[in-house]
C-alpha positions in Angstrom: -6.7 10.4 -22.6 -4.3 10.6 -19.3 -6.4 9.1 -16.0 -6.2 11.6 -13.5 -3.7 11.7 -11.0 -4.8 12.7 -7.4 -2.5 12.2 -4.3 -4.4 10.3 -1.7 -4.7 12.1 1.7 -4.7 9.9 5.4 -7.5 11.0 7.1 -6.7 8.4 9.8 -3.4 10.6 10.5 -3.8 11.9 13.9 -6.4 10.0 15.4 -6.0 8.8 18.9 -4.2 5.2 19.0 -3.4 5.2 15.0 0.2 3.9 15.1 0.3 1.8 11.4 3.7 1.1 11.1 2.7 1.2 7.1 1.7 4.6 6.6 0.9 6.3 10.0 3.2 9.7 9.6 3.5 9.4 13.5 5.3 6.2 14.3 8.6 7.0 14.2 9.8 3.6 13.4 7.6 3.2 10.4 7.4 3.3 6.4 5.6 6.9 6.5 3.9 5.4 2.9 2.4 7.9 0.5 0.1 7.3 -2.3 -1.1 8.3 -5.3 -4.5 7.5 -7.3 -4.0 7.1 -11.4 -6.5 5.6 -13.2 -7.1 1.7 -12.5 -4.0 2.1 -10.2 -2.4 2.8 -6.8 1.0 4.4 -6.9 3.5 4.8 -3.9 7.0 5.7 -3.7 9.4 4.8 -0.5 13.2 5.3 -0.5 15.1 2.5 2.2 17.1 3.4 4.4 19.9 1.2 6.0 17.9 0.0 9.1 15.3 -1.7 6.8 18.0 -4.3 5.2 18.6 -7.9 5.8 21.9 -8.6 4.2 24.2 -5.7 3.8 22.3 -2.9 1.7 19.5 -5.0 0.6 16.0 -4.3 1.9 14.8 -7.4 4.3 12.1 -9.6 2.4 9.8 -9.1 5.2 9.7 -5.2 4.5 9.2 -5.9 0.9 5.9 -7.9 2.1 4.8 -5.1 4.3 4.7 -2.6 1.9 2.7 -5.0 -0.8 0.7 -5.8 2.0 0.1 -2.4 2.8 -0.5 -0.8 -0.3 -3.0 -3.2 -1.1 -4.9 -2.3 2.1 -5.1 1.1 0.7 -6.4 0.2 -2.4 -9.6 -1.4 -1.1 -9.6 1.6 1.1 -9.4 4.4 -2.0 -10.2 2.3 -5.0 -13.0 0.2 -3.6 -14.4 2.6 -0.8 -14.4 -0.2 2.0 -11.8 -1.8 4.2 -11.0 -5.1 4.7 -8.3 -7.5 6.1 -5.6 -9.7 4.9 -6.5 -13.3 4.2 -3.8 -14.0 1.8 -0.5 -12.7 1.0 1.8 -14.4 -1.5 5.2 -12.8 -2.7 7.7 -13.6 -5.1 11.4 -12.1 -4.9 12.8 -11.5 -8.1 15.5 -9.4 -7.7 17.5 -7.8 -4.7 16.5 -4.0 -4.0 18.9 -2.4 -2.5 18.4 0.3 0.6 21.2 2.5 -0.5 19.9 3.2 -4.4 17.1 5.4 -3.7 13.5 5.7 -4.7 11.5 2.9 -4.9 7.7 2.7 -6.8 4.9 0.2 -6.0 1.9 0.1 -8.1 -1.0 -1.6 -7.2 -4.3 -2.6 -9.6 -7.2 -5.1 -9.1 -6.4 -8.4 -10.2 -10.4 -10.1 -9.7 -12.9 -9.6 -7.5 -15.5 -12.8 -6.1 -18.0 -11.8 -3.8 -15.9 -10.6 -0.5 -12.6 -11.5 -2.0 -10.4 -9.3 -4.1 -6.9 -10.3 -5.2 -4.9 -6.8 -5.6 -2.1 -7.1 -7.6 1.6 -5.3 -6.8 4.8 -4.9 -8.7 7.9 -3.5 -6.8 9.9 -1.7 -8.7 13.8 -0.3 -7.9 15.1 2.5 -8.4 15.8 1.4 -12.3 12.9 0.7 -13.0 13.4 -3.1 -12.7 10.6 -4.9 -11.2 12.1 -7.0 -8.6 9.1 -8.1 -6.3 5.7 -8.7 -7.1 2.7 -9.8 -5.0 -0.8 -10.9 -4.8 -2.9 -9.6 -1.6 -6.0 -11.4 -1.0 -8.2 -8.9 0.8 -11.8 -10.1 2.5 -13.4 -6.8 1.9 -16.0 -5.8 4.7 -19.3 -3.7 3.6 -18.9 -0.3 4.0 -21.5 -0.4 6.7 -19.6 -2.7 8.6 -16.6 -1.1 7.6 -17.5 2.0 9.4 -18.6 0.2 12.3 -15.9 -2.0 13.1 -12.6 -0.4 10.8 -12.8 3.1 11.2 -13.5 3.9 7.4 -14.2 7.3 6.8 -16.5 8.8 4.1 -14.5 7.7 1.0 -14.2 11.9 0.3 -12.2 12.0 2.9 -9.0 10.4 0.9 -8.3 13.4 -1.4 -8.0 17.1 -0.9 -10.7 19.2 -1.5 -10.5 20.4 -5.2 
């Protein structure tokens, strides 16, 4: 049996002072990112453009890291109804992706979970298909109590469209 797919919704979009240069549609320098729930996994899909690159027409290694980092943020967000914050974030570079080749995927799944740690695990994946970064984001994941205090987090219903 297929998991079900359902495309995740902001519900931070619009608020007064959200400006997340991950996936705030507003900030007109940022990444815009999009996601989509499937099963035990987070999708998104970004395509680079030329003022994201390090070297000529490949995307800087620090923008590669951003959107690990932030599609791991919205995994604790949608997958584990909290927030939390970055306490770890290690990369590897595999292969060069390149900002003028199109769409690119990230998927995102639970690696473990101790206590308030979780590791969320993300593959990068060109436009082939070829997974050229992958990452582990070590999240300290906040109750939701304190989660709503202090982080903004919404009722977790809030993330999809009404059905």
């Amino acid at each position: 049996m297929s998991p079900v797919i359902k495309k995740v919704r902001n519900p931070f979009a619009g608020s007064p002072g959200y400006n997340c240069f991950g996936c705030s549609p507003d900030n007109q320098i940022g990444l815009h990112l999009k996601f989509i729930d499937e099963g035990e996994y987070l999708h998104a899909n970004w395509v680079p453009t030329v003022h994201f690159q390090g070297y000529k027409n490949v995307l800087h290694g620090g923008i590669q890291a951003t959107l690990i980092d932030e599609i791991a943020s919205w995994f604790v967000y949608v997958k584990m109804k909290t927030a939390g914050v970055t306490s770890k974030l290690e990369v590897r570079y595999k292969k060069p992706v390149f900002t003028d080749k199109g769409m690119i995927k990230l998927r995102a799944k639970l690696q473990q979970q101790r206590r308030n740690l979780a590791d969320i695990e993300v593959e990068l994946f060109d436009s082939d298909g070829q997974v050229c970064a992958t990452g582990i984001a070590q999240y300290f994941i906040f109750s939701e109590k304190l989660a709503r205090e202090k982080l903004y987090y919404p009722e977790h219903k809030e993330f999809y469209e009404e059905e």
